[in-house]
VMD Tcl script that draws the C-alpha trace (Angstrom):
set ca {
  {0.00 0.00 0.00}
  {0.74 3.51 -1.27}
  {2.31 6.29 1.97}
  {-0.46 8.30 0.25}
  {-3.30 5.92 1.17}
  {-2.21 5.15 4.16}
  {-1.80 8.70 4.92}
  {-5.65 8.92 3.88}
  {-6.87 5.85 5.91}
  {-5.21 7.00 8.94}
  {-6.41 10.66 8.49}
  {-10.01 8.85 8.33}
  {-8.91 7.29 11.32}
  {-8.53 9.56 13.14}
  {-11.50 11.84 12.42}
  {-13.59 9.35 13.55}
  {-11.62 7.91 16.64}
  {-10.66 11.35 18.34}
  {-14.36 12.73 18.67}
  {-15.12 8.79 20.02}
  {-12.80 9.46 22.56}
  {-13.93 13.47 23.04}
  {-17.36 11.72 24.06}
  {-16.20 8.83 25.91}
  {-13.87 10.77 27.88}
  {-16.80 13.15 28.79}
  {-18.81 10.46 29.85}
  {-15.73 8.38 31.63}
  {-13.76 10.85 33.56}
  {-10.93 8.03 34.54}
  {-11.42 5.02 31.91}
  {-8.46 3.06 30.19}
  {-10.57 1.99 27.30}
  {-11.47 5.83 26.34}
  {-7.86 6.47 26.85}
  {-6.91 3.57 24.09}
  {-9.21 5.82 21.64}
  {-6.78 8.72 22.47}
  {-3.71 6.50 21.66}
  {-5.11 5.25 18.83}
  {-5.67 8.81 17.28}
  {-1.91 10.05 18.15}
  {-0.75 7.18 16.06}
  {-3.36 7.86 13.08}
  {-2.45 11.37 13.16}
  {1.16 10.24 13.30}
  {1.04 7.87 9.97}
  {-1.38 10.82 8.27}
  {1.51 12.87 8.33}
  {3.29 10.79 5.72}
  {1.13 12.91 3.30}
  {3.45 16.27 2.31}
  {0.27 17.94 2.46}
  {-0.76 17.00 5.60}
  {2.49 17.44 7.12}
  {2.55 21.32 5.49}
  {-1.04 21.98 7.14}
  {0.51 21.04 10.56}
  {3.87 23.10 10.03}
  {0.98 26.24 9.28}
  {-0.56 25.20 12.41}
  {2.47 25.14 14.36}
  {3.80 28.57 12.93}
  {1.06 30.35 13.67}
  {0.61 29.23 17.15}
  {4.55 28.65 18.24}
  {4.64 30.38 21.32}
  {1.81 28.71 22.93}
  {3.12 25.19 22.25}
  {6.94 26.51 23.20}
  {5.66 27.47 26.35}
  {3.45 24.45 26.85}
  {7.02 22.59 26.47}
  {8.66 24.73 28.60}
  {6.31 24.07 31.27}
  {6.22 20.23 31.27}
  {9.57 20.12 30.85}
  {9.96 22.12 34.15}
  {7.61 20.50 36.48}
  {9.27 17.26 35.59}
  {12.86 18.92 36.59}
  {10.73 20.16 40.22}
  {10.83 16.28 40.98}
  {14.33 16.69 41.71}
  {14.29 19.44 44.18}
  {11.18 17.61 44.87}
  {12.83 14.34 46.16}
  {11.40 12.22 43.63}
  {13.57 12.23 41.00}
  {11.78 8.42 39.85}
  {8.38 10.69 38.65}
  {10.55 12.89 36.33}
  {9.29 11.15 33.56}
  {5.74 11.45 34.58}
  {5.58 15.70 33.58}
  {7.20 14.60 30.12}
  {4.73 11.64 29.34}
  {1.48 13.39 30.61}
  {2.78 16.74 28.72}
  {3.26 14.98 25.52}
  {-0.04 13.66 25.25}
  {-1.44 16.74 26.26}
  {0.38 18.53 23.08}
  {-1.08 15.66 20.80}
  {-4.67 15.95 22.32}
  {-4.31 19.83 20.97}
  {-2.67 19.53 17.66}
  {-5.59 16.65 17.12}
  {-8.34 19.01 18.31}
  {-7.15 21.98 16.62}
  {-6.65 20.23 13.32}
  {-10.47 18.99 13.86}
  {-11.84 21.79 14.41}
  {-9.89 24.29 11.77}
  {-11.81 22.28 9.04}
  {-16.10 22.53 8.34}
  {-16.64 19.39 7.72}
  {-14.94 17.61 11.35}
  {-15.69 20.71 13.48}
  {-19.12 20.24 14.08}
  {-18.88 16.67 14.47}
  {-16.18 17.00 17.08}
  {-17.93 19.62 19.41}
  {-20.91 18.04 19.32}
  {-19.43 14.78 20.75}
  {-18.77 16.34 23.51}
  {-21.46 17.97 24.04}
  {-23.39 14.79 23.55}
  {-21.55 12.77 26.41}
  {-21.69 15.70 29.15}
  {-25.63 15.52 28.08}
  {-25.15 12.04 28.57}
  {-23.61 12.23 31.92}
  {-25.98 14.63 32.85}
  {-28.92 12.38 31.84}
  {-27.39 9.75 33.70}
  {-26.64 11.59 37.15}
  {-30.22 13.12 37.12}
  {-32.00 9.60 36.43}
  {-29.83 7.93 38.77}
  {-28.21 10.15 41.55}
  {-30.93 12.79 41.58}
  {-31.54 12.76 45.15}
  {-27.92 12.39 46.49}
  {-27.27 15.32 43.53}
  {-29.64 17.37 45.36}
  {-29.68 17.01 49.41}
  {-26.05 16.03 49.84}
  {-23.93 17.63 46.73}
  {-22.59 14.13 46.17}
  {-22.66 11.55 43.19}
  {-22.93 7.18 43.74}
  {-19.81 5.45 43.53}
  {-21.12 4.13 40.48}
  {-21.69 7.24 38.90}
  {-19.03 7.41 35.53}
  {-17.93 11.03 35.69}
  {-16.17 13.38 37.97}
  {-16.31 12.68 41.97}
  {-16.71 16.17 42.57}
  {-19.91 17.90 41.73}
  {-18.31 20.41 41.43}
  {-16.73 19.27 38.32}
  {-19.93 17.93 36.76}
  {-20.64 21.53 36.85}
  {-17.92 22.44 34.99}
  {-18.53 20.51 32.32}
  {-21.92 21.48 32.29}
  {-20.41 25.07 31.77}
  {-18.28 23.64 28.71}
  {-21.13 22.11 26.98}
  {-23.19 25.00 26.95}
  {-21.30 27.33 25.77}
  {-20.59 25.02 23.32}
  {-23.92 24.26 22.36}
  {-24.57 28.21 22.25}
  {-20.99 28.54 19.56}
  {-23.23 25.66 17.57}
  {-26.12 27.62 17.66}
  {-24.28 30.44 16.34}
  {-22.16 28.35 13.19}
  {-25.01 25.70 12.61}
  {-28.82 27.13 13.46}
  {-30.03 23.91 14.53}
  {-32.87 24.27 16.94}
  {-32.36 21.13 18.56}
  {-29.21 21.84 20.13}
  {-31.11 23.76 22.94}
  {-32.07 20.11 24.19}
  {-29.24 19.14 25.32}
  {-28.42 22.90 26.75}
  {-31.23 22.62 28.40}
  {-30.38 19.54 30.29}
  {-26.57 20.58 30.86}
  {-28.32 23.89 32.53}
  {-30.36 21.85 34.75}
  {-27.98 19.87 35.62}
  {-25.33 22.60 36.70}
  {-28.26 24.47 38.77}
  {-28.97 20.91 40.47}
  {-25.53 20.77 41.57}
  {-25.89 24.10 43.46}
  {-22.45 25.24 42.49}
  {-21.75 29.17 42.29}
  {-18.23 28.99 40.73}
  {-19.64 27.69 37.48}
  {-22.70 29.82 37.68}
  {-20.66 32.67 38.20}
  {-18.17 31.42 35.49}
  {-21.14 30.66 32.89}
  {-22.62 34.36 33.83}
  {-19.23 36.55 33.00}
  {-18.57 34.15 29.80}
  {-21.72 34.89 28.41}
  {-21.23 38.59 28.69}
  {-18.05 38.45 26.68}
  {-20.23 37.21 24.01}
  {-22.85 40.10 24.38}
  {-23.20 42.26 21.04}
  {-26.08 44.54 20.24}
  {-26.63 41.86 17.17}
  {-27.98 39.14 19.76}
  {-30.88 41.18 20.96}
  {-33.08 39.72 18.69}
  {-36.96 39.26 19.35}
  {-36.00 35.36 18.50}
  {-33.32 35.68 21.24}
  {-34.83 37.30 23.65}
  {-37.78 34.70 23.62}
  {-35.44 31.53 23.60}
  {-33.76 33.22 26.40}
  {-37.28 33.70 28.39}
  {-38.27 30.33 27.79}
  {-34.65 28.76 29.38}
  {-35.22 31.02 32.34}
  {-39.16 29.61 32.49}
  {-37.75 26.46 32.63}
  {-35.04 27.01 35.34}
  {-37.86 28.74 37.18}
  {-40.39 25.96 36.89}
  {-37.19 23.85 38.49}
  {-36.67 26.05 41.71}
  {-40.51 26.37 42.01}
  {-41.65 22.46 41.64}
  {-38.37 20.99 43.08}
  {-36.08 22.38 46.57}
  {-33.66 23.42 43.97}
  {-34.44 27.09 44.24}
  {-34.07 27.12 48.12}
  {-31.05 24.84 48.11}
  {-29.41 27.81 45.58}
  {-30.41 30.26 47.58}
  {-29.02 28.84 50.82}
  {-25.76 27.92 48.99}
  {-25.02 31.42 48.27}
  {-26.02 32.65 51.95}
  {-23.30 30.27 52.75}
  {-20.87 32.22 50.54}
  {-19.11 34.16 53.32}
  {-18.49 30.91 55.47}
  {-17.55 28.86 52.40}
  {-15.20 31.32 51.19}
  {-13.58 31.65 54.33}
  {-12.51 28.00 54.66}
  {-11.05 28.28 51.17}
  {-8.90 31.37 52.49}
  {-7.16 29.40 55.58}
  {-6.50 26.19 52.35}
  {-5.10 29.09 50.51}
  {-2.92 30.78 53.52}
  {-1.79 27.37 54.49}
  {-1.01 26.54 50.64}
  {0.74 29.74 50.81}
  {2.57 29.37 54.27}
  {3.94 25.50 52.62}
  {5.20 27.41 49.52}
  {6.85 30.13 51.49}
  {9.98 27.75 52.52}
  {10.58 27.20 48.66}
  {9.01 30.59 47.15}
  {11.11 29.99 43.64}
  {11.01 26.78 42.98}
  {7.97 25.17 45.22}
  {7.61 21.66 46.25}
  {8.12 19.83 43.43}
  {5.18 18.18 41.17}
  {4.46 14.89 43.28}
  {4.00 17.07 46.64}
  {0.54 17.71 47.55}
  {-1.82 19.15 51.03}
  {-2.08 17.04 53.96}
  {-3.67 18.75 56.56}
  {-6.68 19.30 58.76}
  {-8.44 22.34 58.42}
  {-10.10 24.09 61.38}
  {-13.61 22.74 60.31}
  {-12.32 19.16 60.83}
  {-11.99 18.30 57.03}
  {-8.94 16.73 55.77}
  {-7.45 18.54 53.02}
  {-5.48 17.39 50.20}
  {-6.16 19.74 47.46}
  {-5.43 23.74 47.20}
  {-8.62 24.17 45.90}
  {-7.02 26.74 43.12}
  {-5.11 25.66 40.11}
  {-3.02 28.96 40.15}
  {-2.08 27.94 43.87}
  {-1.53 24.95 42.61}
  {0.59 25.66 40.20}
  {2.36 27.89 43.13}
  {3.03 25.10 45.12}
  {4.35 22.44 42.99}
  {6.64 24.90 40.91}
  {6.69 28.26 42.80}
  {6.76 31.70 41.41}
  {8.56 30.70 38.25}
  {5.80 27.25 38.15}
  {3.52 29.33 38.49}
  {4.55 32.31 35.95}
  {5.16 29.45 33.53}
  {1.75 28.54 33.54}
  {0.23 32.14 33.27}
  {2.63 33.10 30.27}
  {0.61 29.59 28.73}
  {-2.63 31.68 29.10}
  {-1.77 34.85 28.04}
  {-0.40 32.69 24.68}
  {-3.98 31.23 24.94}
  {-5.68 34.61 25.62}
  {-3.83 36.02 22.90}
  {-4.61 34.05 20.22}
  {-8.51 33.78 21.83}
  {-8.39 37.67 21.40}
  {-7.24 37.86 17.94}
  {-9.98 36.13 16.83}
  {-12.61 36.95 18.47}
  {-13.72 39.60 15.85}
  {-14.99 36.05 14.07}
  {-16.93 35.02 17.10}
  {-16.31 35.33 20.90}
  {-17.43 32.44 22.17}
  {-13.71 30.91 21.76}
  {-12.70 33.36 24.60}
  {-15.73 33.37 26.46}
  {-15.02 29.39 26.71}
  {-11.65 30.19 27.99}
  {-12.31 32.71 30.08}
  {-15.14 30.73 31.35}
  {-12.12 27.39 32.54}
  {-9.58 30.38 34.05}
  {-12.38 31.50 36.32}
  {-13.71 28.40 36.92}
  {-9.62 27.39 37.88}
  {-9.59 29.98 40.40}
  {-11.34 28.06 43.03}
  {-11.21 24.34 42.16}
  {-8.72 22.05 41.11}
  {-5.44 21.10 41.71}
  {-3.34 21.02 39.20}
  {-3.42 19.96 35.09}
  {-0.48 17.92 33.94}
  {-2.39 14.65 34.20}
  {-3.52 11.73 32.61}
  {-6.68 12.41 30.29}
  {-9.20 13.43 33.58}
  {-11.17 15.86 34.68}
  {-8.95 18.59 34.05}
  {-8.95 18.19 30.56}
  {-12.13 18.65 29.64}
  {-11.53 21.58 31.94}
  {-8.72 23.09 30.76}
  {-6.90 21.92 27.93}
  {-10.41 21.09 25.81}
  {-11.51 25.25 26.63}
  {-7.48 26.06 25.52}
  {-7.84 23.93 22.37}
  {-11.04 25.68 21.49}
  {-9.58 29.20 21.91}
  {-6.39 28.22 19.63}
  {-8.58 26.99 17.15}
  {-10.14 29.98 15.90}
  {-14.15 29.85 14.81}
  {-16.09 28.55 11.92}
  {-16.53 32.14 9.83}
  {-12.85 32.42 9.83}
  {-12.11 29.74 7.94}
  {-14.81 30.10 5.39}
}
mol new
graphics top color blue
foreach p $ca { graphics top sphere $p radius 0.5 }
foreach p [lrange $ca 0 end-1] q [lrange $ca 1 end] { graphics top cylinder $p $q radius 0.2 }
display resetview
């Protein structure tokens, strides 16, 4: 067989095997099998680049978005060095292996979603497993959801509500960037149920998050009579939910709460802050995490901010690394947002979101990617009128 049909089969490959593992991984937050679709589409992409063409069409994507990858290097490559000063030198590799994958995972999506005909089928896998997941915790973990902000064992996705959330966040700004490219009514099903399902969580951060992202997208052009009346029939619906369920009350209460809650993040911050401050340059290293008791009796593991995470596993230049890898992000989100905004409202919607939760994102495909990396890869990737 030809490299030029090989080059084709794999780049067929791929475009089907990376959005299967988009809404697998949505679905699955910590599952080996999605991971093998990930795999799988790193060496497809790998063998499509046998193709001159191909391989050009990369080097363009590369050139035009150097500095963000350079520093995404950069960055790996010096969290895995912290496990020296760390005093695990045996997890250096771990950094460089997690980093690399992350790299592929955005070259993939970016490649998908620069091109008409595999953008649209690649967002809406994900947005079709977080409807999934959401369809699944509501049927299933309704209840638990609801009175005790906690999911069943059993339940596929993220431990932490507040992560379910999150990617409730994701998908609907997603679904509204569809809305904008596409027009199809139908994608306001599954935004429904990803808006339900973040208000039966009860968690501000997103809600807070969702609220500023929107208004990045806010133009006199969206306040149409046909906008304004989708938008009143969402909010009917969300009101109907606080009204006919303990939802509303349970909100309400949540955000009473917000001084109290906000103070036991401060003393996980000061004491995040306090471990850093023996190793202010360099931090901890990337293995070291929280292990303490805070003064409401919880054990704490986590800093409960990726930026303080960030802090204390790599220090001030950890954590300036990581901030010169959003402004690269930001930047590129900014200059084309004149196509659409919802690229950087989706980005700005994962930095705020990072400002409370989390611990840190060089991982293996979790959480965090959907998260982070999946909002980053979006904002590099530029919109749908741009590339027309």
């Amino acid at each position: 067989m030809s490299t030029l049909k090989i080059s084709s089969y794999a780049r067929q490959g791929y475009t089907i095997f990376f959005p299967l593992f988009l809404f697998f991984s949505a679905i699955f937050c910590v599952s080996t099998r999605a991971n093998n679709l990930l795999h799988l589409s790193i060496l497809l992409f790998l063998l499509s680049q046998l193709n001159t063409d191909n391989r050009r069409a990369l080097a363009e994507n590369l050139r035009q978005q150097w500095p963000v990858y350079g520093l995404l290097v950069v960055f790996c490559v010096y969290y895995a060095l912290s496990n020296i000063w760390g005093q695990t030198p045996q997890h250096i590799d771990s950094p460089l292996t997690h980093g690399t994958y992350t790299i592929f995972y955005l070259l993939l999506l970016t490649t998908l979603l620069g091109h008409p005909r595999t953008r649209h089928l690649t967002l809406l896998s994900i947005v079709a497993g977080i409807a999934v997941l959401s369809i699944w915790t509501m049927v299933i973990d309704f209840t638990l959801v609801l009175k005790e902000r906690l999911v069943s064992p059993d339940n596929p996705g993220p431990t932490n509500v507040i992560d379910l959330a999150g990617y409730c966040g994701i998908g609907v700004l997603i679904c509204a960037m569809l809305l904008k490219e596409k027009g199809s009514h139908l994608l306001y099903v599954p935004m429904a149920i990803m808006l339900v399902m973040l208000f039966l969580t009860q968690s501000r951060g997103p809600i807070i998050a969702l609220l500023v992202a929107f208004v990045c997208t806010l133009h006199l052009h969206v306040f149409t009579r046909r906008n304004i009346l989708i938008v009143a029939a969402l909010a009917m619906i969300l009101g109907l939910l606080f009204f006919f369920t303990p939802t509303g009350d349970l909100l309400l209460a949540r955000f009473e709460e917000l001084g109290t809650q906000s103070g036991l993040r401060i003393s996980i911050w000061h004491h995040t802050i306090e471990e850093v401050a023996s190793q202010p340059w360099l931090g901890r290293g990337f293995d070291y995490e929280l292990n303490f008791t805070n003064y409401s009796g919880e054990h704490i593991t986590t800093t409960h901010s990726v930026y303080l995470g960030a802090l204390l596993k790599g220090g001030i230049i950890g954590l300036a690394l990581l901030l010169a890898v959003i402004a690269g992000g930001l930047w590129q989100a900014w200059r084309k947002q004149q196509d659409g905004r919802y690229g950087l409202a989706i980005f700005i919607y994962a930095l705020i979101f990072m400002a409370s939760q989390g611990m840190f994102i060089i991982s293996n495909p979790r959480e965090t990617w959907p998260l982070f990396w999946l909002p980053l890869g979006i904002a590099l990737s530029g919109s749908l009128k741009a590339k027309r």
